[in-house]
C-alpha positions as CSV (number, residue, x, y, z in Angstrom):
1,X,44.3,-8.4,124.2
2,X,46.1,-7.6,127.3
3,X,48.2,-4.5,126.8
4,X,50.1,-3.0,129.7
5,X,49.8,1.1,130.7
6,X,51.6,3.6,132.9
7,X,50.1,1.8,135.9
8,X,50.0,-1.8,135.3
9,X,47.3,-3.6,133.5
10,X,43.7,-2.8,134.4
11,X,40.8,-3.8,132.5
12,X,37.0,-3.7,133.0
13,X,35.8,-6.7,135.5
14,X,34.1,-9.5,133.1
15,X,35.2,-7.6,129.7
16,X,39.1,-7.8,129.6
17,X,39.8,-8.6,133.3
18,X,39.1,-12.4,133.1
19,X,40.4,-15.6,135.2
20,X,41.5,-16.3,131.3
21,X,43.6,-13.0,131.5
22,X,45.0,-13.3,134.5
23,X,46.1,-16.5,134.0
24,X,47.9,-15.1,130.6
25,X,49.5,-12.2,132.4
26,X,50.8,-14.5,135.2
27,X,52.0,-16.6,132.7
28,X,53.9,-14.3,130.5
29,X,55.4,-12.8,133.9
30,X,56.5,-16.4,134.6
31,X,57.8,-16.9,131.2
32,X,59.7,-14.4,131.6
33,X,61.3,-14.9,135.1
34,X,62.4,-18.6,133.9
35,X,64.2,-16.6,130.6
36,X,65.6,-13.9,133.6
37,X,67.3,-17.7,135.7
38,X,64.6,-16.6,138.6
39,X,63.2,-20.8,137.8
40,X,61.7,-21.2,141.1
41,X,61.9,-17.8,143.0
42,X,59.7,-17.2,146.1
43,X,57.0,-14.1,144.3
44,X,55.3,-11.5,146.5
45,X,51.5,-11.1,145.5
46,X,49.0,-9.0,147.3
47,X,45.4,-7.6,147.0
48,X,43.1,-4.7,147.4
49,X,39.3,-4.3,148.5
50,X,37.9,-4.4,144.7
51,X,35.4,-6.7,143.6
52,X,37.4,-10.0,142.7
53,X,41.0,-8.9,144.3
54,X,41.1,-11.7,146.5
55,X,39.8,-14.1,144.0
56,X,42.6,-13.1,141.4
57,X,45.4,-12.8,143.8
58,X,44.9,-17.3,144.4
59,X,44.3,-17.5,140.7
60,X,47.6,-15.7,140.1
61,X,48.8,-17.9,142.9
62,X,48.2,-20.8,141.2
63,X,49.8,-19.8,137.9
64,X,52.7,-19.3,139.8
65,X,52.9,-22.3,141.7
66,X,51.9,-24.3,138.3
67,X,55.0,-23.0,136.7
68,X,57.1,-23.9,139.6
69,X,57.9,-20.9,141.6
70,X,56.7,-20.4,145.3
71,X,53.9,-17.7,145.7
72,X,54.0,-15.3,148.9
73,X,50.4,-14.2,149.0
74,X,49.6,-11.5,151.4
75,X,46.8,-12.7,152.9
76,X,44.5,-10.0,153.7
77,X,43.6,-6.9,151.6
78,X,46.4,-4.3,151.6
79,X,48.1,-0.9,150.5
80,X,50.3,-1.5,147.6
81,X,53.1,0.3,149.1
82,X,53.0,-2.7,151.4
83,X,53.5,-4.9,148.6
84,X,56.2,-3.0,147.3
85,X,58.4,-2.6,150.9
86,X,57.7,-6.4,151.1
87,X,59.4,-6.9,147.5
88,X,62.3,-4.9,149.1
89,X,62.9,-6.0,151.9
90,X,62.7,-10.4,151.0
91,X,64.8,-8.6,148.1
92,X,62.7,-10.9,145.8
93,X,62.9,-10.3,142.2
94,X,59.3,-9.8,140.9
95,X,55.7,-8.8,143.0
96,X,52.2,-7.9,142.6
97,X,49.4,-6.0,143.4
98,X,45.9,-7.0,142.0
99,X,44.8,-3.4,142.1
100,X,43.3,-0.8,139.5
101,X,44.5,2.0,141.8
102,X,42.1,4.9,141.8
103,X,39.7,3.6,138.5
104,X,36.4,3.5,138.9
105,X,34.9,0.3,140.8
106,X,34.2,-1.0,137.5
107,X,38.1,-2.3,136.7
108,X,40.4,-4.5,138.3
109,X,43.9,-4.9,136.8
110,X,48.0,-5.4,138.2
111,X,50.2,-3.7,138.8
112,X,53.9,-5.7,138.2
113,X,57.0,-4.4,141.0
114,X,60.5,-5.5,140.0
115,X,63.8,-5.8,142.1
116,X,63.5,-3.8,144.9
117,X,60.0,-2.7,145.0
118,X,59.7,-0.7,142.5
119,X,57.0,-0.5,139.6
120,X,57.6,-2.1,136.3
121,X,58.9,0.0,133.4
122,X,57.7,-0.3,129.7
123,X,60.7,-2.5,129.0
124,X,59.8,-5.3,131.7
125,X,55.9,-4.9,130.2
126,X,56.5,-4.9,126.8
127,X,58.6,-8.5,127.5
128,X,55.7,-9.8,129.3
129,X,53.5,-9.2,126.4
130,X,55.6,-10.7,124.3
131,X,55.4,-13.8,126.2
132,X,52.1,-13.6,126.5
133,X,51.7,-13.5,122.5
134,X,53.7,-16.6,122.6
135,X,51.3,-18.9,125.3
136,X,48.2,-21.1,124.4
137,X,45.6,-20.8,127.3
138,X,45.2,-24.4,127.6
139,X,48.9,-24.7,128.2
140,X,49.2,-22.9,131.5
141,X,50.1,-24.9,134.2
142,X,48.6,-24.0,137.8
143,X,48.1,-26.1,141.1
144,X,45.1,-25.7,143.7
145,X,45.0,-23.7,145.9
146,X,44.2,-24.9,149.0
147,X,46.7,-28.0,147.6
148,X,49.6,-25.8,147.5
149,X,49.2,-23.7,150.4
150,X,49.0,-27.5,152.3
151,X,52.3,-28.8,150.5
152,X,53.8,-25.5,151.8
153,X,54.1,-24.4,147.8
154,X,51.9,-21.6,148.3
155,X,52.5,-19.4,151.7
156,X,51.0,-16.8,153.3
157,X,51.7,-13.8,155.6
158,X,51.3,-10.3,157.0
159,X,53.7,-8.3,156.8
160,X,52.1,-5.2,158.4
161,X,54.3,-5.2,161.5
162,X,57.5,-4.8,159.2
163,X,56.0,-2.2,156.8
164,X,54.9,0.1,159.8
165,X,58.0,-0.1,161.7
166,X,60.3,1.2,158.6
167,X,57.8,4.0,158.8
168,X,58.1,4.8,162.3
169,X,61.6,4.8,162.2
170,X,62.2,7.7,160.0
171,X,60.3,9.8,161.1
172,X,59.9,11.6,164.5
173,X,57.8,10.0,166.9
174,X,58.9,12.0,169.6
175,X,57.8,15.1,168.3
176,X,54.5,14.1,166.8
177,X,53.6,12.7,170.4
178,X,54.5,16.5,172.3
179,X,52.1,18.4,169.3
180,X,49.0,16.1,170.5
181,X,47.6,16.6,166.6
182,X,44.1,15.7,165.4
183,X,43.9,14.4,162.5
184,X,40.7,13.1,160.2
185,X,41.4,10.2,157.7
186,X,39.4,9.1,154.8
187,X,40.4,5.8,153.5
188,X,38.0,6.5,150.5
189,X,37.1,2.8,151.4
190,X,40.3,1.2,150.3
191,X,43.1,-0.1,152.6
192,X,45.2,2.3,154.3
193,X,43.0,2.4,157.4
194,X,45.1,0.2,159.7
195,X,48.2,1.3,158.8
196,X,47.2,5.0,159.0
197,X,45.5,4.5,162.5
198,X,48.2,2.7,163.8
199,X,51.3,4.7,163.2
200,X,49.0,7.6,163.9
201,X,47.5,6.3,167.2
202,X,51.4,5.1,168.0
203,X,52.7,8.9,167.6
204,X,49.8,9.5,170.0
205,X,47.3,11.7,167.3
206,X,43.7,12.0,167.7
207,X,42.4,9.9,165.1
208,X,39.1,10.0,163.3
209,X,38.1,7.7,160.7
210,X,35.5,7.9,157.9
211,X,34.4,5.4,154.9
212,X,36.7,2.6,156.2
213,X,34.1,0.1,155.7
214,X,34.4,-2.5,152.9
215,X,32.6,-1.5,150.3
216,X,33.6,-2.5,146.6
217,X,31.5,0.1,145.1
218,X,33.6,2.7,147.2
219,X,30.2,4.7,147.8
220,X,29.3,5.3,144.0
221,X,32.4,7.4,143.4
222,X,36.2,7.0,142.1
223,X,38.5,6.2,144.8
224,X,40.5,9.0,143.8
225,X,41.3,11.9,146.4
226,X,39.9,14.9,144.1
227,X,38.6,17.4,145.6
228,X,35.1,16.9,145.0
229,X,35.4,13.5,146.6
230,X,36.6,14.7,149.8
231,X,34.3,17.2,150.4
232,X,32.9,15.3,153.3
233,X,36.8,15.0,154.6
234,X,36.7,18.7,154.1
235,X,33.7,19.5,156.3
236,X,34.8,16.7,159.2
237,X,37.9,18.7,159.6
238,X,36.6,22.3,159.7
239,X,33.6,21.2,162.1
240,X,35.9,18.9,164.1
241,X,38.8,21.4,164.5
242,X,41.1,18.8,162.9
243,X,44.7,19.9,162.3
244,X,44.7,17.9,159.1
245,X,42.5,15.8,157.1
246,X,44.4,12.9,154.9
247,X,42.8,10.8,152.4
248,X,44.3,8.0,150.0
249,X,43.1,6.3,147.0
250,X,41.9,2.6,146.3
251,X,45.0,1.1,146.7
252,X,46.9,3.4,149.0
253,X,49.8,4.8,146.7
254,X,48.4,8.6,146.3
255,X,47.4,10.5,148.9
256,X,44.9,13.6,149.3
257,X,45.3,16.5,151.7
258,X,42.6,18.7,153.2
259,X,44.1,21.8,155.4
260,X,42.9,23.0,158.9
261,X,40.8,25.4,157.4
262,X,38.8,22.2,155.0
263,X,40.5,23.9,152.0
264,X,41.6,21.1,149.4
265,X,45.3,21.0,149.2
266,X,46.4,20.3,145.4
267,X,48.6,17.3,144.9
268,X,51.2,20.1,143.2
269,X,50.9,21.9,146.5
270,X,51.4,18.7,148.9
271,X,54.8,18.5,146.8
272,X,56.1,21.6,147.0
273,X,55.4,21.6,151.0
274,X,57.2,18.5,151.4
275,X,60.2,19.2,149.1
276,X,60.4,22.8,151.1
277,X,60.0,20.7,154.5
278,X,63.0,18.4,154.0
279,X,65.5,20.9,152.9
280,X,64.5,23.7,155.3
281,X,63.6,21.6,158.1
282,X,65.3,18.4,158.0
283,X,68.3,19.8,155.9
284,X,68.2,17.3,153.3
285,X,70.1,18.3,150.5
286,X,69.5,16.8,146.8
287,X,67.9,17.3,143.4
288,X,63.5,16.6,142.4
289,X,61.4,15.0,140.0
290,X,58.7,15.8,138.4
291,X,56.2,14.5,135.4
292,X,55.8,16.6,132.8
293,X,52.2,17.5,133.8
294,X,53.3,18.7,137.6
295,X,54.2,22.3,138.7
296,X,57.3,24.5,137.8
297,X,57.3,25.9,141.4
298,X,59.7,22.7,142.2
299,X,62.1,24.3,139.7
300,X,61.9,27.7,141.2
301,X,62.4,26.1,144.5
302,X,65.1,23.9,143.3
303,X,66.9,26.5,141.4
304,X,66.9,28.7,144.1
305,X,68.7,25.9,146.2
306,X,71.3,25.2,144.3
307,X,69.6,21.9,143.0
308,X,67.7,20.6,139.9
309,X,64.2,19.5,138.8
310,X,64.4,16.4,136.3
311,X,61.0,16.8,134.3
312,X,60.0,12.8,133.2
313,X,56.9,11.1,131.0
314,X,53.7,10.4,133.1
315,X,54.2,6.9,134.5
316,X,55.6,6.6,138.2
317,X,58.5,4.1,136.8
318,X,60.0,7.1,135.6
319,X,60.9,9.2,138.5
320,X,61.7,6.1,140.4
321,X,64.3,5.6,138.2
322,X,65.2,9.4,137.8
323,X,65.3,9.5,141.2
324,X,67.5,6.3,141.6
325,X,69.8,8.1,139.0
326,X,70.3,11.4,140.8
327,X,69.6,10.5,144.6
328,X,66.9,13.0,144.3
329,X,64.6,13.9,148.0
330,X,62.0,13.8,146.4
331,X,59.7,12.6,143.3
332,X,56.1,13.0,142.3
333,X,53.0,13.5,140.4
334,X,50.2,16.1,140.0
335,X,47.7,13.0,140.8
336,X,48.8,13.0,144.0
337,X,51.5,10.5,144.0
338,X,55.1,10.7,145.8
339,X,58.1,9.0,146.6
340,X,60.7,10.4,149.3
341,X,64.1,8.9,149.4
342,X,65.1,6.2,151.8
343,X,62.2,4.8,151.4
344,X,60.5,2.6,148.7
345,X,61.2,3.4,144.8
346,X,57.5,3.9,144.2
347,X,54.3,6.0,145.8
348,X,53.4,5.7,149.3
349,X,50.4,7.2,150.2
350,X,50.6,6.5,153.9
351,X,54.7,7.4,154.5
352,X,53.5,10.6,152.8
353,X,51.0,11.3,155.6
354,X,53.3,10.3,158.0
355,X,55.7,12.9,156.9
356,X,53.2,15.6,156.7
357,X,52.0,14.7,160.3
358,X,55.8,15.3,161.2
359,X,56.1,18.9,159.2
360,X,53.3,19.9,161.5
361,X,55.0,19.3,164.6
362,X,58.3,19.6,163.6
363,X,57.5,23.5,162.3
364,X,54.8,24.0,164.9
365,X,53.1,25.9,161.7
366,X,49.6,25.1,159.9
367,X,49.7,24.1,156.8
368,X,48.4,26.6,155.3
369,X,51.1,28.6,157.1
370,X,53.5,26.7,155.7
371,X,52.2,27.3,152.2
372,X,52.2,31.0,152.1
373,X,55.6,30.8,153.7
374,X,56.8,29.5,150.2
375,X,54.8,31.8,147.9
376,X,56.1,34.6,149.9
377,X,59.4,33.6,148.7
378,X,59.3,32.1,145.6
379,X,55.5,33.8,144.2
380,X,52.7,31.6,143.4
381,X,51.6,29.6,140.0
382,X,48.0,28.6,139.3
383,X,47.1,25.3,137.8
384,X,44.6,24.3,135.6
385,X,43.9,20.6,134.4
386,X,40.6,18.9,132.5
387,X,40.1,14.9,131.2
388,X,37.8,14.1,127.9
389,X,36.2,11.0,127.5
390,X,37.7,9.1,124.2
391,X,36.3,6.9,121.9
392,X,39.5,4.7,119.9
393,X,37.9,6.3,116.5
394,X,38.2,10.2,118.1
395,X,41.7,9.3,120.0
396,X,43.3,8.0,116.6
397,X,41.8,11.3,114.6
398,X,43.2,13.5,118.0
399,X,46.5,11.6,117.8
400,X,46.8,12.5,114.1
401,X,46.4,16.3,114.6
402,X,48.3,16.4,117.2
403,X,51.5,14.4,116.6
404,X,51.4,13.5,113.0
405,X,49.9,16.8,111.2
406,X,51.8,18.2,114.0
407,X,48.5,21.1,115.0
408,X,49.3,23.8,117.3
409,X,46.5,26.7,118.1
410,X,47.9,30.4,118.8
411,X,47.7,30.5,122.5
412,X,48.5,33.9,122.3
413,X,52.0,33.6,124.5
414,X,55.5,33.4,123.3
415,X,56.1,30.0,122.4
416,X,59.7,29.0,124.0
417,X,59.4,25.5,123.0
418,X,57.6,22.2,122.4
419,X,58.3,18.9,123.4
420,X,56.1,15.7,122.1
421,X,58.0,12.9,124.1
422,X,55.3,12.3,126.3
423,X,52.0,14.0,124.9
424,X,52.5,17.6,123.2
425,X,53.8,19.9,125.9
426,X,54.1,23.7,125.5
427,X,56.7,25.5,126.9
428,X,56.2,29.5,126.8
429,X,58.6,32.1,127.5
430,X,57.0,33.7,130.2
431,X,57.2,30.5,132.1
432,X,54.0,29.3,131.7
433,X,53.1,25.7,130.3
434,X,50.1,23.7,128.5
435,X,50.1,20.1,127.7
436,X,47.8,17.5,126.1
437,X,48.1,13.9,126.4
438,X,46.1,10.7,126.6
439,X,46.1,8.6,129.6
440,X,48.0,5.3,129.6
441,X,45.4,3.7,132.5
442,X,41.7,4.8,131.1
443,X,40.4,6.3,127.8
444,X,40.8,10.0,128.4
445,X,43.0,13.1,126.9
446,X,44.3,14.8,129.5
447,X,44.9,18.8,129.7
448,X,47.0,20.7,132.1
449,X,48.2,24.1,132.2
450,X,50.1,26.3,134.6
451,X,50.1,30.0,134.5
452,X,51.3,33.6,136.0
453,X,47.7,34.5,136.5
454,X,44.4,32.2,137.5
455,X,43.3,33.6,133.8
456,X,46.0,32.4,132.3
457,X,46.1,28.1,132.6
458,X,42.1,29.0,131.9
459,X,42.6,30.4,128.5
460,X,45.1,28.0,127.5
461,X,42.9,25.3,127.9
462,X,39.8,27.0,126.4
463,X,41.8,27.4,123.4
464,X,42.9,23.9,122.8
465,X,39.8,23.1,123.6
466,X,38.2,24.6,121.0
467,X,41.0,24.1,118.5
468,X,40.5,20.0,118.9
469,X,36.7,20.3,118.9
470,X,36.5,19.1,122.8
């Protein structure tokens, strides 16, 4: 059964992610664009490195070009933030990636962008399935390939030359090119590597480049930037004398920070910088977002600005649209994903680098300069987080303790509230936070805390630990 998450669909290759289910989700996306008056629309769809991207991206092709509508298939492996500006800027009215993100090499999956780039909420999904429900296999139309593509049904393009140029023009070139910065990048084998070295090399950096070869495997590890995965990253810079080391996931969208010292920089941390950067610096003025599993610092900040930190539900479609609702600079994730205003609606993993290539020369400070700039003034929160590996029978006896029974350990702390909208988040008065939730992309409960004290995250998720039997 295809069922839709918080990123798309993504499945394991040769279990659930089938030509069968591809064909089904293209098909219930097509369904639904005929119901929507989009008969016929011209349909961004792009690929990453994974094992079968390329593969799936002409099956989906086909689907689409069966049903009548005229496929644009990028036709080379590349970031879905690409895929996204593309949607944009052709103002088309659906895209896709074929991408599981930052899953392990195991999964493939898709990842559905509506109007204007941006990723497709639960509404949009939930109508998909429904068509999909409604379609016999045997009754999905498709054309060939290679017969499209030669009756100009199916086309093809690259638009890398676009998507680099509406990041070069916001942010300053000039300046990047007088601070003569090194910088170290670790594609984590994915595809951000030509687009990273190129509006690097064009803002006249030093570039050095590791694990940019093709490798669907992505060296035996997650393509996620964690800090244990960029340990490499980590020593390059510090034996290098790099003045930043940037690494971004499988598919581009989240990015990963190591600081001139090799110290990992915490997606929670990367935000805070950048929100600080833009008002300070560039003298942006305007609201945050946040999930509900990021740091509190962003309200501190905010509040001390005169502005506001929306908390929304894990799932990037929701601060896109929070941020579409209240113009807000800046939006993000403690997973390492961002959005910056005047730019796409979704995560950009390489405009985010960009930017933080600019804060260095803009400020002429270090990052971690920079950071202890902020602490000074607004104190410093430590942050905590842990996954579990679920079975369906253990999620379904978690889910009943937790949001039907309603269970709640004594954490010790004044409880200032609780919230169970996304997960079971726990608000104390002393500003602290805990949350547990389970993941909409892979079957893991997810823990997170954020304290006053290194202790104090710690013994809020020993406690829950214990009081669920993890």
């Amino acid at each position: 059964m295809v069922k839709f998450g918080t990123g798309g669909w993504r499945a394991v290759i040769a279990d659930e992610f089938t030509k069968a289910n591809i064909r089904l989700v293209v098909a219930g996306l097509c369904k639904l664009m005929q119901l929507e008056g989009y008969g016929g629309a011209s349909i961004c769809v792009g690929y990453d490195r994974r094992f079968l991207s390329k593969e799936s991206a002409h099956w989906a092709a086909e689907v689409l070009a069966g049903y009548g509508f005229k496929p644009l298939v990028v036709n080379r492996s590349s970031p879905t933030p690409l895929i996204m500006f593309t949607v944009k800027q052709m103002e088309l009215p659906y895209g896709m990636a074929i991408t599981a993100s930052h899953n392990p090499a195991i999964y493939n999956g898709i990842k559905v962008f509506t109007a204007g780039g941006r990723d497709a909420d639960q509404t949009v999904t939930q109508k998909i399935e429904e068509q999909i429900a409604l379609i016999r296999p045997e009754d999905i139309p498709s054309m060939d390939y290679d017969q499209a593509f030669a009756a100009g049904i199916i086309q093809e393009a690259y638009p890398f030359n676009e998507y680099i140029d509406s990041i070069l023009q916001v942010v300053d070139v000039s300046k990047i090119k007088r601070s003569r910065l090194r910088i170290a990048i670790d594609p984590m084998y994915g595809v951000s590597q030509s687009c990273l070295r190129t509006i690097l090399l064009t803002c006249r950096c030093d570039v050095d480049m590791i694990h940019e070869q093709h490798d669907t495997l992505f060296g035996g590890k997650m393509p996620a930037p964690s800090a244990d995965a960029l340990k490499l990253l980590s020593n390059y810079v510090v034996d290098n004398r790099c003045n930043l080391g940037v690494a971004t996931d499988g598919d581009a969208d989240r990015l990963g920070v190591i600081d001139e010292k090799g110290e990992y920089l915490h997606p929670n941390t990367l935000l805070v910088l950048l929100y600080y950067y833009l008002v300070k610096y560039r003298g942006w003025t305007g609201p945050c977002v946040r999930n509900n599993s990021t740091t509190h610092l962003l309200d501190r900040m905010a509040q001390d600005l005169g502005e506001t930190c929306y908390e929304v539900p894990v799932g990037f479609k929701h601060i896109s649209a929070k941020m579409a609702e209240t113009n807000a600079i800046i939006g993000g994730e403690s997973s390492g994903g961002l959005a910056v205003r005047g730019h796409i609606a979704g995560k950009d993993g390489i405009y985010a680098a960009a930017l933080l290539v600019e804060m260095l020369a803009v400020t002429g400070k270090s990052v971690s300069q920079l950071y202890q700039e902020i602490t000074q003034k607004y104190g410093k929160l430590h942050y905590e987080d842990a996954d579990f590996t679920m079975t369906n029978a253990r999620k379904q006896e978690l889910q009943e303790a937790l949001f039907v029974r309603m269970e709640l350990p004594d954490f010790g702390t004044a409880v200032e509230k609780v919230s169970r909208e996304d997960g079971c988040k726990v608000y104390f008065k002393d500003g602290s936070w805990v949350i547990c939730r389970f993941s909409g992309t892979e079957p893991l409960l997810r823990m997170a805390a954020e304290g006053n004290t290194p202790a104090q995250p710690k013994e809020y998720l020993r406690i829950w630990r214990e009081a669920l039997g993890l």
